[in-house]
C-alpha positions as YAML, in Angstrom:
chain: A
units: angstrom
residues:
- id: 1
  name: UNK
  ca: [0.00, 0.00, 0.00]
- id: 2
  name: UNK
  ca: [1.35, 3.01, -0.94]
- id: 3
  name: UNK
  ca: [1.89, 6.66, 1.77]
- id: 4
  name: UNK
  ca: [-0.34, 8.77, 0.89]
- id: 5
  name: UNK
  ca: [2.31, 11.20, 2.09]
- id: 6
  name: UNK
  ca: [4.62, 10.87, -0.29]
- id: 7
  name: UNK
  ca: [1.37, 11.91, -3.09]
- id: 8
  name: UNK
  ca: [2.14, 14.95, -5.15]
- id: 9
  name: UNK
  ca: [0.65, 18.01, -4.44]
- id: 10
  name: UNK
  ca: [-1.91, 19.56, -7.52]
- id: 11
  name: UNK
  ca: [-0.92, 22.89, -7.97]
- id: 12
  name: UNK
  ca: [-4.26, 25.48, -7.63]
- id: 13
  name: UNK
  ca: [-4.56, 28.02, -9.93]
- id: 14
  name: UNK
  ca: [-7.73, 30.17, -7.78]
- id: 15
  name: UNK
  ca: [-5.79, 33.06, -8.62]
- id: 16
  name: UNK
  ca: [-3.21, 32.34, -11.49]
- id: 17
  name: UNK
  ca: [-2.36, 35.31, -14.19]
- id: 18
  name: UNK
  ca: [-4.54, 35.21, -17.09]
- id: 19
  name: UNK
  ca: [-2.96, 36.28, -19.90]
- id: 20
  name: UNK
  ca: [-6.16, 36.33, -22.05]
- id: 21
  name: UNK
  ca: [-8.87, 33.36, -22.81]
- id: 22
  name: UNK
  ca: [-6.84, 30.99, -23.44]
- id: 23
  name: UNK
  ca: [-3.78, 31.34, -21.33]
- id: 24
  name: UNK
  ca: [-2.53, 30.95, -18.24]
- id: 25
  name: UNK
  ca: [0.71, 32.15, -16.05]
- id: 26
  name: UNK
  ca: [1.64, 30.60, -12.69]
- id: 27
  name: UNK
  ca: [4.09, 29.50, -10.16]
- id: 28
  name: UNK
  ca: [4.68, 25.93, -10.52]
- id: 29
  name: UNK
  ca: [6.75, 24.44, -7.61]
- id: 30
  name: UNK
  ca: [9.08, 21.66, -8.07]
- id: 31
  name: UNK
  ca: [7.13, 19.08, -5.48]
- id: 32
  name: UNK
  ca: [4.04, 19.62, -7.29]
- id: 33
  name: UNK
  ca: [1.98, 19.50, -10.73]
- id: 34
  name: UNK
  ca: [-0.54, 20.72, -12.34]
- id: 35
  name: UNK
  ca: [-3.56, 19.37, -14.62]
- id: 36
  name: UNK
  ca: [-5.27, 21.32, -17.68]
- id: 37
  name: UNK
  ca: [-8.26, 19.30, -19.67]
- id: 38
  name: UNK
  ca: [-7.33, 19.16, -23.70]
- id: 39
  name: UNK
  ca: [-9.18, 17.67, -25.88]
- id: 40
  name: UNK
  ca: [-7.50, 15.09, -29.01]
- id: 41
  name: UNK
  ca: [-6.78, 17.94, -31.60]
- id: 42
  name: UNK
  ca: [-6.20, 20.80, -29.33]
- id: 43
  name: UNK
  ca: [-3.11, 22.95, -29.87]
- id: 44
  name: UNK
  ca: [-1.07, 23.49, -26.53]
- id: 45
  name: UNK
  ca: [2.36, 25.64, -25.71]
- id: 46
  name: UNK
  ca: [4.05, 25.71, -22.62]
- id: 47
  name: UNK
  ca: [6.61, 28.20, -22.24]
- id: 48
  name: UNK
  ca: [8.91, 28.13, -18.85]
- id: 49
  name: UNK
  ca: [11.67, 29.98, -17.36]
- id: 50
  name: UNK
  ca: [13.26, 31.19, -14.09]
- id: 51
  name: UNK
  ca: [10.77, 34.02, -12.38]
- id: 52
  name: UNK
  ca: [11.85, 36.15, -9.66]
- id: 53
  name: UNK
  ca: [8.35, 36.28, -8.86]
- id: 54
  name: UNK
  ca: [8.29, 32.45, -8.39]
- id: 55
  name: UNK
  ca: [12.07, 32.09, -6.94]
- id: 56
  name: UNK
  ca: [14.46, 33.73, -8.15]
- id: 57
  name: UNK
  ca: [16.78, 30.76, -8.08]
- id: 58
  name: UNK
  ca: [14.56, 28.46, -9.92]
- id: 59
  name: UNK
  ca: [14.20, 24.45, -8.79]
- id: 60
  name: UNK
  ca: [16.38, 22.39, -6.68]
- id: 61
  name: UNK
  ca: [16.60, 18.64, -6.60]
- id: 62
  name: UNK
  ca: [18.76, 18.37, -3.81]
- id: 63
  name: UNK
  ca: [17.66, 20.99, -1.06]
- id: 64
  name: UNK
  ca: [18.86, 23.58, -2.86]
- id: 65
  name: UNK
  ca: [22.47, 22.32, -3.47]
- id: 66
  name: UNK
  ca: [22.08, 22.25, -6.99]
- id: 67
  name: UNK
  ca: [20.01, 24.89, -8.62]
- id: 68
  name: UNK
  ca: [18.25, 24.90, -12.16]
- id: 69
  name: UNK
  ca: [15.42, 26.40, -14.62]
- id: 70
  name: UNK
  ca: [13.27, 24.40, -16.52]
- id: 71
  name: UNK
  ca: [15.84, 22.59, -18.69]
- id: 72
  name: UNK
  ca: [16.67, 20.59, -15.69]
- id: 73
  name: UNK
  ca: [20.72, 20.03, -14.43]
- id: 74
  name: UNK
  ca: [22.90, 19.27, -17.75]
- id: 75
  name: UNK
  ca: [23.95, 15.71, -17.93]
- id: 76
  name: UNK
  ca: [21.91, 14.43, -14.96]
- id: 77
  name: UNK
  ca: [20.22, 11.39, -15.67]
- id: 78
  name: UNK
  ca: [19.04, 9.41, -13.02]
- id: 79
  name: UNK
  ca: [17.12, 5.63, -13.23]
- id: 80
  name: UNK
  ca: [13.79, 5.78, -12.00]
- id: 81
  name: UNK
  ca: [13.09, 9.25, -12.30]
- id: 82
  name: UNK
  ca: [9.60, 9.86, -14.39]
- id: 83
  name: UNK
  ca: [11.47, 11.26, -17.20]
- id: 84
  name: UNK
  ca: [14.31, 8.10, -17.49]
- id: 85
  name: UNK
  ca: [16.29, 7.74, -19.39]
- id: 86
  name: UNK
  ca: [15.55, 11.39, -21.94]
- id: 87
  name: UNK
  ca: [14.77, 14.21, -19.31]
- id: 88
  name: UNK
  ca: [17.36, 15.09, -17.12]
- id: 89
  name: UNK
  ca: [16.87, 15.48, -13.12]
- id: 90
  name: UNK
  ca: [14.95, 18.81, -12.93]
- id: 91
  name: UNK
  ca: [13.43, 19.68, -16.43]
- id: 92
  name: UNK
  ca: [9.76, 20.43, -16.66]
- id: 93
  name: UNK
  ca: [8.22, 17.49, -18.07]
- id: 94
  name: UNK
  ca: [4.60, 16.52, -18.79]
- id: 95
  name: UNK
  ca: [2.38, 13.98, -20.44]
- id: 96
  name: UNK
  ca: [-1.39, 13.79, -21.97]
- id: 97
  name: UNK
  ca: [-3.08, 10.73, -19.94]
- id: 98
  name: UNK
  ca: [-7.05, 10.31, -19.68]
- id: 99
  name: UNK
  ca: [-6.83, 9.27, -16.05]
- id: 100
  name: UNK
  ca: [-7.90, 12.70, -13.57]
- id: 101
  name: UNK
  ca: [-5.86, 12.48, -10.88]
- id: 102
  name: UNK
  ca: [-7.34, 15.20, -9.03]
- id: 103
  name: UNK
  ca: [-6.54, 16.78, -6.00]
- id: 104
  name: UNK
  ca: [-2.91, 14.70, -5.65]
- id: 105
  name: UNK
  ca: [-0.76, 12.48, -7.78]
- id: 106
  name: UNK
  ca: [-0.01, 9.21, -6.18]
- id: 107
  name: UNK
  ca: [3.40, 7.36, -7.51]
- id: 108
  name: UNK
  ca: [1.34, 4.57, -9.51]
- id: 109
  name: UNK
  ca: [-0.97, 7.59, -10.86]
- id: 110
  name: UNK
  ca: [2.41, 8.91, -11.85]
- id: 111
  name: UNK
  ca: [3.91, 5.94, -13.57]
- id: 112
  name: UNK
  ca: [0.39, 5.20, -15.19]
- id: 113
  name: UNK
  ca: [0.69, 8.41, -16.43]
- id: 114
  name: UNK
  ca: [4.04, 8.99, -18.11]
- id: 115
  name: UNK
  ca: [5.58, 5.55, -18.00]
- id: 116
  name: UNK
  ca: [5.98, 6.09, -22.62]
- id: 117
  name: UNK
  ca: [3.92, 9.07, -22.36]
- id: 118
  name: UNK
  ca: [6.86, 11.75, -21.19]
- id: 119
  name: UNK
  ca: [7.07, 14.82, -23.37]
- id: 120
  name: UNK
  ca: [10.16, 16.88, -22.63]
- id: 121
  name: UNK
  ca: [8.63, 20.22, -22.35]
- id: 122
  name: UNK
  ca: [11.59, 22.06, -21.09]
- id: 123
  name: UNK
  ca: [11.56, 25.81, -21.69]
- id: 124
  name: UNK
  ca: [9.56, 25.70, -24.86]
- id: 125
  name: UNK
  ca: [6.80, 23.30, -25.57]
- id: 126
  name: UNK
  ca: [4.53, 23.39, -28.84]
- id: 127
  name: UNK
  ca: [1.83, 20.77, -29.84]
- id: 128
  name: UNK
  ca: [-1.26, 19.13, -30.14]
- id: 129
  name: UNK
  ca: [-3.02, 17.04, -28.07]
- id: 130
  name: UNK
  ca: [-3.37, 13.37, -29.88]
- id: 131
  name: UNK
  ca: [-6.72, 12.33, -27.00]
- id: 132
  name: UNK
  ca: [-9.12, 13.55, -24.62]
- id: 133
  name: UNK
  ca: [-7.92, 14.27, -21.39]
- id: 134
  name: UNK
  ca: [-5.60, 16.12, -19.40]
- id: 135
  name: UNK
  ca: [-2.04, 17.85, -19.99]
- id: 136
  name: UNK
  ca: [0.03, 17.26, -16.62]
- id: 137
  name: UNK
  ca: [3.06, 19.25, -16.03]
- id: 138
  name: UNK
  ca: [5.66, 18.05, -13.39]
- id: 139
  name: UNK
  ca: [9.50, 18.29, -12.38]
- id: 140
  name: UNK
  ca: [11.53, 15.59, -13.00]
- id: 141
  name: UNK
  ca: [12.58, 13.33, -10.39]
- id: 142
  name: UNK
  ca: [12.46, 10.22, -8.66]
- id: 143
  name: UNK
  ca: [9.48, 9.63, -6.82]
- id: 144
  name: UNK
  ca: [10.48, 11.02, -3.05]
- id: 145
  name: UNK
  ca: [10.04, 15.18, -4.12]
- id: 146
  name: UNK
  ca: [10.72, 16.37, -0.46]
- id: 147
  name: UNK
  ca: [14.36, 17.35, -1.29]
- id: 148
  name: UNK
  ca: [12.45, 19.15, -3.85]
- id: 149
  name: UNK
  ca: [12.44, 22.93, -3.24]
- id: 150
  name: UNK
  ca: [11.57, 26.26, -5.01]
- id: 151
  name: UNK
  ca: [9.39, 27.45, -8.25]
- id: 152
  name: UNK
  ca: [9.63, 28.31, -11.96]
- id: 153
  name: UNK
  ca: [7.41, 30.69, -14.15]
- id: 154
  name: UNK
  ca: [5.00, 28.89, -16.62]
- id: 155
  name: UNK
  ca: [2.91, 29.69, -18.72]
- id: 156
  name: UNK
  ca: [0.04, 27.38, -21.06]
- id: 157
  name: UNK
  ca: [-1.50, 28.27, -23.76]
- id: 158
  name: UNK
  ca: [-4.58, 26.25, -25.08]
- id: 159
  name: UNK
  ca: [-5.98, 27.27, -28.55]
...
């Protein structure tokens, strides 16, 4: 049975930035993720970088030993992480999955999700959704996040 503990926290956007009908600007912090409905056709773009109004600093892996934006840390790779064995430890990663995980993200939720679903989102993200359902966005890592600390800028665009 798994710790409900250790579930991922759903980012809430009750007050995000909206940028106009169809987009969206937030804080999106590295132990948690966030959920937008698409439907199969639906253009998406996710654009992310390092806000000082989110933390300066951007995420941390580690407890804020080692510091990056939404690229994630060069040339760490680590087994068992949700992006493995393309998304480096710390890069903004998502998936399109029909399950609703709602209010948290439990680890089997996660690996249902983007076990050969990850899309490396990165910085810049531009695409269309292939099925009905929902557009999660996450930081990469294995599946304990509370070494996890600080926030990037994001922001979605749904057409």
């Amino acid at each position: 049975m798994e710790d409900p503990t250790l579930a991922r926290r759903k980012t809430q956007l009750t007050s995000p930035k909206t940028l106009s009908a169809s987009a969206t600007s937030f804080c999106l912090p590295a132990d948690e993720y966030v959920q937008f409905s698409v439907q199969a056709g639906q253009r998406f773009q996710v654009q992310a970088y390092i806000s000082s109004t989110c933390d300066s600093n951007g995420w941390s892996p580690d407890n804020r030993v080692t510091r990056c934006g939404p690229t994630g840390v060069p040339g760490w790779y680590v087994n068992g992480s949700l992006g493995y064995p393309n998304a480096p430890i710390g890069m903004l990663i998502g998936a399109i999955s029909p399950l609703d995980a709602g209010a948290s993200l439990s680890q089997s939720e996660a690996a249902t999700i983007f076990t050969n679903n990850v899309l490396l989102i990165g910085a810049h993200y531009d695409s269309v959704s292939p099925l009905d359902g929902f557009l999660y966005l996450t930081f990469n890592d294995t599946w304990s996040w509370s070494d996890n600390k600080g926030s990037i800028g994001v922001e979605v665009i749904l057409f």
